[in-house]
C-alpha positions as CSV (number, residue, x, y, z in Angstrom):
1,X,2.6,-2.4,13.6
2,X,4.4,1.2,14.2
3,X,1.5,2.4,16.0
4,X,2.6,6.4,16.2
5,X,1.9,9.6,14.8
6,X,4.4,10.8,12.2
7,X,5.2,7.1,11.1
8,X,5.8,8.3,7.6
9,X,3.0,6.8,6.6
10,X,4.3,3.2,7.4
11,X,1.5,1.2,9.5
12,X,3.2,-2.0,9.6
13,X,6.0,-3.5,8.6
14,X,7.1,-7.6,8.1
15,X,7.9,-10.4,6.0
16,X,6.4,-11.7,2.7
17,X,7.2,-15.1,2.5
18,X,7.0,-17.2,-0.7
19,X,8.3,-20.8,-0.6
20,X,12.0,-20.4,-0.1
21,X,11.7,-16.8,-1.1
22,X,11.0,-13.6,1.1
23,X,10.7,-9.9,1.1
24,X,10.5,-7.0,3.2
25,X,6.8,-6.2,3.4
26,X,5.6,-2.6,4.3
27,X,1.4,-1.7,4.8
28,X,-0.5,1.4,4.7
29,X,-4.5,0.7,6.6
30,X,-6.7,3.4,5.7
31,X,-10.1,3.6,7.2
32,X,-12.3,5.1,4.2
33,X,-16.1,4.7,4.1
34,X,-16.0,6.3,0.1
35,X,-13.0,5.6,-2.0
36,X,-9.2,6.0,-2.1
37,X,-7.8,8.0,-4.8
38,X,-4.9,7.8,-7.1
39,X,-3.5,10.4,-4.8
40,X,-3.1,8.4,-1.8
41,X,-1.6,5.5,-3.7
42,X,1.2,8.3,-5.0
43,X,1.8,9.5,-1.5
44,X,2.0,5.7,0.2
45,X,4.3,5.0,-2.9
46,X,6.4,7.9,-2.2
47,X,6.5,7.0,1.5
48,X,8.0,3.6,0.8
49,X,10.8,4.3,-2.0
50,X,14.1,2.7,-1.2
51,X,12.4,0.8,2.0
52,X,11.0,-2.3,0.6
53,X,10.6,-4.7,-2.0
54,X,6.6,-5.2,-1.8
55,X,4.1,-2.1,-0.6
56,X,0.6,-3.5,0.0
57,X,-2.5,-0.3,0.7
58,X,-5.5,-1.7,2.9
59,X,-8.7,0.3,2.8
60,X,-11.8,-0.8,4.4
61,X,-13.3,1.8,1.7
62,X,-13.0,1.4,-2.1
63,X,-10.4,1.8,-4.6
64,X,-11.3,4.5,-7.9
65,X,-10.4,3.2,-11.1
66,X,-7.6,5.9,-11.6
67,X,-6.1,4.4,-7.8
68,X,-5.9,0.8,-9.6
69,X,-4.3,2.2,-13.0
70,X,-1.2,4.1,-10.8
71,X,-0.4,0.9,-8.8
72,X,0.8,-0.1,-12.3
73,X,2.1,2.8,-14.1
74,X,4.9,2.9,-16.6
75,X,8.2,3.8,-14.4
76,X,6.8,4.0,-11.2
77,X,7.1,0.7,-8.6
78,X,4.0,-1.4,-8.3
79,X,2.3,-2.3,-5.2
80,X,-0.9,-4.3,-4.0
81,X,-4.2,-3.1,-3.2
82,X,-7.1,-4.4,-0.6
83,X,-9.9,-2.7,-0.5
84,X,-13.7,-3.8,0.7
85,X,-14.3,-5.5,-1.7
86,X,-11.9,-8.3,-1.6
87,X,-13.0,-9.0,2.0
């Protein structure tokens, strides 16, 4: 956990591990009681080019429709999404 102000929008960092396979993990928590946006997936995105290998956004709110279609769009880097309702 970076646990500051000004963390570039990093709220934890650590290891995916896979069978004999890991990667550098970086999270984003958000505490929404409506929905996250496709703009707050661009921005977390934008925060972690060049850090990582896997980006994973955690909302205790829900994730739009639009928010789901640009953690998969054509030429931009995927990430993971947890929201509510997966809890």
């Amino acid at each position: 956990m970076t646990g500051k102000t000004c963390d570039g929008d990093i709220n934890g960092v650590g290891v995916y591990r896979l069978s004999l396979v890991s990667f550098p993990l970086f999270f984003q928590c958000k505490r929404y009681v409506g929905s996250v946006g496709a703009g707050t997936v661009r921005d977390f995105r934008g925060a972690m080019m060049g850090r990582g290998d896997k980006d994973l956004l955690i909302t205790t709110g829900t994730v739009t429709a639009e928010a789901k279609a640009e953690t998969t769009r054509d030429g931009a880097p995927s990430l993971d999404l947890i929201d509510s309702a997966h809890c």
